[in-house]
N, C-alpha and C positions, 0 to 999 in steps of 0.2 A: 252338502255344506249349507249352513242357514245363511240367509243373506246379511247379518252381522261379523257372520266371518268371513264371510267376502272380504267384505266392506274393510275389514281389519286388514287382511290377508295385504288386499289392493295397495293399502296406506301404508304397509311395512313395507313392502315392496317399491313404494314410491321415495322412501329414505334413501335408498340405494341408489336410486333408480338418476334423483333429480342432482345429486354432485357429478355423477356419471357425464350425464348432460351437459352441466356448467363446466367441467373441465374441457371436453371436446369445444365447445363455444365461446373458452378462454382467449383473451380480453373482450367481456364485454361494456366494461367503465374504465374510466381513465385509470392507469397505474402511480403508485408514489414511488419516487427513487431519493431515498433519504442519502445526504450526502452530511457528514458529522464534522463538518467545517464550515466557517461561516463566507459567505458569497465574495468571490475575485480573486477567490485563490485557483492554484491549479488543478486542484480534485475538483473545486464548484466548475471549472471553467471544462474538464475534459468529461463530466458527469452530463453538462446540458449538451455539449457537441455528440455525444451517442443519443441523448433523449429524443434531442430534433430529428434524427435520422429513422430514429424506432416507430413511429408512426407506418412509417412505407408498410414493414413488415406485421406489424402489431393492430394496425386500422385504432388504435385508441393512442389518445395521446400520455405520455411519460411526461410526470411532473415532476419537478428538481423542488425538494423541500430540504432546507437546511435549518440541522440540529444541533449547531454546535456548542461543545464545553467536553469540560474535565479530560481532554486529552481524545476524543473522538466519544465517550462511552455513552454519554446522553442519548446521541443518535444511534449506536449500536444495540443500546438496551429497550427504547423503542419500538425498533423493528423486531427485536426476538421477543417480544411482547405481542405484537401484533400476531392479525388473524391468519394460519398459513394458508391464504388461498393463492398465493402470486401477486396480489394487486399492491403490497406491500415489500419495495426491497432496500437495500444500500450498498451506494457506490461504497465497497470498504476500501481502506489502506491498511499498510503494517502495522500501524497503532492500535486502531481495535480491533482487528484481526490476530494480531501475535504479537505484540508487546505490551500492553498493558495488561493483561492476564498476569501477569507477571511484577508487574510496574505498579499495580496499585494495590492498598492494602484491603482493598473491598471493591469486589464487582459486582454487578449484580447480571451476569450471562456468562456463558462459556463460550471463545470463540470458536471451537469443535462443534460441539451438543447444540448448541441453540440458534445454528443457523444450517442451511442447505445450499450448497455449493450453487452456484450457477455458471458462471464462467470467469476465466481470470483472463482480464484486457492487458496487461502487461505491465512493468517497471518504466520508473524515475531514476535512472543509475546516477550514482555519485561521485563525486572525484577528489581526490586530495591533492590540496593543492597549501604549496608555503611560500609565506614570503619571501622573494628575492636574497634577503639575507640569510637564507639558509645556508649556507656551504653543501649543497646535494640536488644531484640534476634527474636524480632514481630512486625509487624504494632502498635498494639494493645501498646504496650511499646513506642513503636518510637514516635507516635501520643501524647502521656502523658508527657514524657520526652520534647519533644517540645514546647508543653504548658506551663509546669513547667519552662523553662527557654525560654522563646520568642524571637527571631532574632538572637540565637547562634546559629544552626545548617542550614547550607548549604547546595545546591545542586547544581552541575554541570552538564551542555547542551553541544553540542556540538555548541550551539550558538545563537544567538535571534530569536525566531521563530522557531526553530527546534522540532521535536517534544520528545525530552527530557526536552527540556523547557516548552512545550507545558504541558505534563505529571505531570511539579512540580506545575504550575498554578494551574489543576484540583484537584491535591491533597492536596493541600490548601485550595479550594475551598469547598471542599467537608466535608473536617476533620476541617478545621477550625484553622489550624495550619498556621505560621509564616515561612516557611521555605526558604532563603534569595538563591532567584538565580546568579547564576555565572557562566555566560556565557564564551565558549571557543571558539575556531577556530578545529574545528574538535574535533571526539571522539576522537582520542588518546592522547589530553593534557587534556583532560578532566578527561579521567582515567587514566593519569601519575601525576594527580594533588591529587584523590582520594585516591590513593594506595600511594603517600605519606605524605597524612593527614591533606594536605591543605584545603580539600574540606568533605562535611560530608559525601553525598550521592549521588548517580545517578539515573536517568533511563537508561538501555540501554536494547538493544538484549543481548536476553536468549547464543545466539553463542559464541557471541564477549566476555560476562562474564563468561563465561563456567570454562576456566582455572583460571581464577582467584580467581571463589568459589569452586573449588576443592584444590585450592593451598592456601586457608585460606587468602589468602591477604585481598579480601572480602568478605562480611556475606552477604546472600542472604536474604532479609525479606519477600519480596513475589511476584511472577506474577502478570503482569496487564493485564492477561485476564479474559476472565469471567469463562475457565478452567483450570483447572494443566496442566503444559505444559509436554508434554512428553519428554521431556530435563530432566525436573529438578520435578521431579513426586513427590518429598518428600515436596517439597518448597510449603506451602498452596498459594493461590490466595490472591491478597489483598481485595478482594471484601470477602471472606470467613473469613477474619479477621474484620470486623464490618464497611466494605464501601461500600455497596452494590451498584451492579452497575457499581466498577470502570474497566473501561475495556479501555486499549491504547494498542492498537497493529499496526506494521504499517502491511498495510494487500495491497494484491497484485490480481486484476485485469485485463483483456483483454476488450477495446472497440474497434468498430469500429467509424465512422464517423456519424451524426446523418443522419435519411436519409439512412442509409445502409439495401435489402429489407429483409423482415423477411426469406425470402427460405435462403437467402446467409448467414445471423445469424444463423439460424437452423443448416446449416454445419459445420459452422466454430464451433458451440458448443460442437457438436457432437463429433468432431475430437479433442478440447481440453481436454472432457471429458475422451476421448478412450486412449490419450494421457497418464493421468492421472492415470489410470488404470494399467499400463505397471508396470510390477515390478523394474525395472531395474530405471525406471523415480522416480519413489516414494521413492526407497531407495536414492539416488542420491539428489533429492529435503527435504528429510528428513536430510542426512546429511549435506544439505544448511540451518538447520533453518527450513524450512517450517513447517508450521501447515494447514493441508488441510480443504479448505471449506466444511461444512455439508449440501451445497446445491450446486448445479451446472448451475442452471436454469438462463438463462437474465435477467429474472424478478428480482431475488431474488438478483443480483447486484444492478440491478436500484434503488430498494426500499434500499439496504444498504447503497448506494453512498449518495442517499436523509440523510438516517438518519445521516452517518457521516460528512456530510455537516451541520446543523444544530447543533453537536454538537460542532465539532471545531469552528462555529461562535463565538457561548458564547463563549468558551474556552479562542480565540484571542483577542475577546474585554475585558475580562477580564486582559487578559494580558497588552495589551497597546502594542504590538507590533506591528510592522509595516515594511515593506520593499519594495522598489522599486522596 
């Protein structure tokens, strides 16, 4: 062989050779973890309490960069834009993970296709909760009471397409009930509307209504997970009062970029996992709301994200919502 084809030979071989390398010696720069909300909310707030932890495991620090607008997608399209090496990820939620696929009339990423699972930290369970003036102490009551008198009793969202609106659609759907939506500009006139009786009932986070069903303002009816939330342990699940099935939580995920290699997922799971483990993180993310995933694996994200993709489809076309 002439020594120009060496020389070639050497340098093909070194294309292979040098990602090979970089991945085994992954993180060696800081990483970004895009968070598609803007900073003091509970996604920016439970996104930096893993960041600070990841160092231990990672020897590089995780930077919390917030992308927010149009419903989370700014920041979601960003990162599926980005380079797949791992050094680029996002804290996701349900919104641009699985409901605005659906929700808006133009995206510009798939939430399947253009990201790779990393691992899923857990749900934000939510609660339904009505004004004292209800006449109904259970689903089960609430549901009959509805029927018996059709298009009186209300719910309020934090706005079209949210997924408190999103939650009143399937509970309709499912019970067969009239229950007339009324949309807000945020949770807080939403629950300044309910608490003073303009409105019948909500969905929200288990957190945000904590004070309010210990202070009686409002009656908790039931979680909409498919467990009792360890918040509110006494409050049965709506699915346990005769809806089987109904489960809204907004739940919270790590992707990277599609195309990111299995060795660099493998780590970055490992580290979120170990993350997660830390006492100090778990108490800390418990009292943010959190409800931890009972799986930790890529796979078992990817196969989620699929499933709750497909259910908010129905959900939105049943609704008629839509947004730019």
């Amino acid at each position: 062989m002439k020594l120009w084809q060496r020389v070639a030979a050497i340098a093909a071989c070194s294309l292979f050779i040098a990602p090979a390398f970089a991945q085994k010696d992954f993180p060696t720069k800081p990483i970004m973890m895009v968070v598609t909300y803007p900073p003091g909310g509970p996604t920016d707030a439970m996104a930096r309490t893993l960041a600070a932890a990841l160092k231990t495991s990672l020897g590089q620090p995780v930077v919390v960069e917030n992308r927010a607008g149009a419903g989370g997608n700014i920041g979601a399209e960003a990162v599926a834009r980005a380079e797949p090496d791992g050094y680029t990820l996002m804290f996701g939620t349900s919104a641009p993970l699985a409901i605005n696929v659906s929700l808006y009339r133009k995206i510009n990423y798939d939430p399947v296709k253009s990201f790779t699972p990393v691992i899923q930290i857990g749900q934000l369970p939510n609660v339904l909760v009505v004004n004292p003036s209800v006449p109904a102490k259970n689903v089960n009551e609430l549901i009959a009471y509805g029927k018996a008198h059709p298009g009186k009793l209300t719910y309020a969202s934090s706005g079209n397409g949210a997924s408190s609106h999103l939650a009143g659609v399937l509970f309709n759907n499912v019970t067969g009930t009239d229950f007339q939506h009324i949309p807000y500009k945020g949770t807080g006139p939403a629950l300044n509307d309910l608490l003073g009786g303009q409105v019948s009932m909500t969905f929200t986070d288990v957190l945000t209504a904590m004070p309010f069903i210990k202070s009686g303002k409002v009656r908790a009816l039931g979680v909409t997970t498919r467990a009792r939330s360890q918040a509110l342990p006494d409050v049965p699940t709506v699915a346990e009062q005769g809806v089987p099935g109904f489960d809204v939580s907004v739940f919270f995920g790590v992707v990277a970029p599609a195309g990111t290699p299995a060795e660099v997922v493998g780590k970055l799971n490992r580290a979120f996992a170990d993350a997660l483990k830390q006492p100090e993180v778990r108490k800390t993310l418990q009292a943010q709301g959190l409800e931890f995933a009972p799986s930790t694996t890529p796979e078992q994200l990817g196969s989620f994200v699929k499933a709750e993709v497909g259910k908010w489809r129905a959900v939105v076309q049943k609704s008629g919502a839509q947004l730019d």
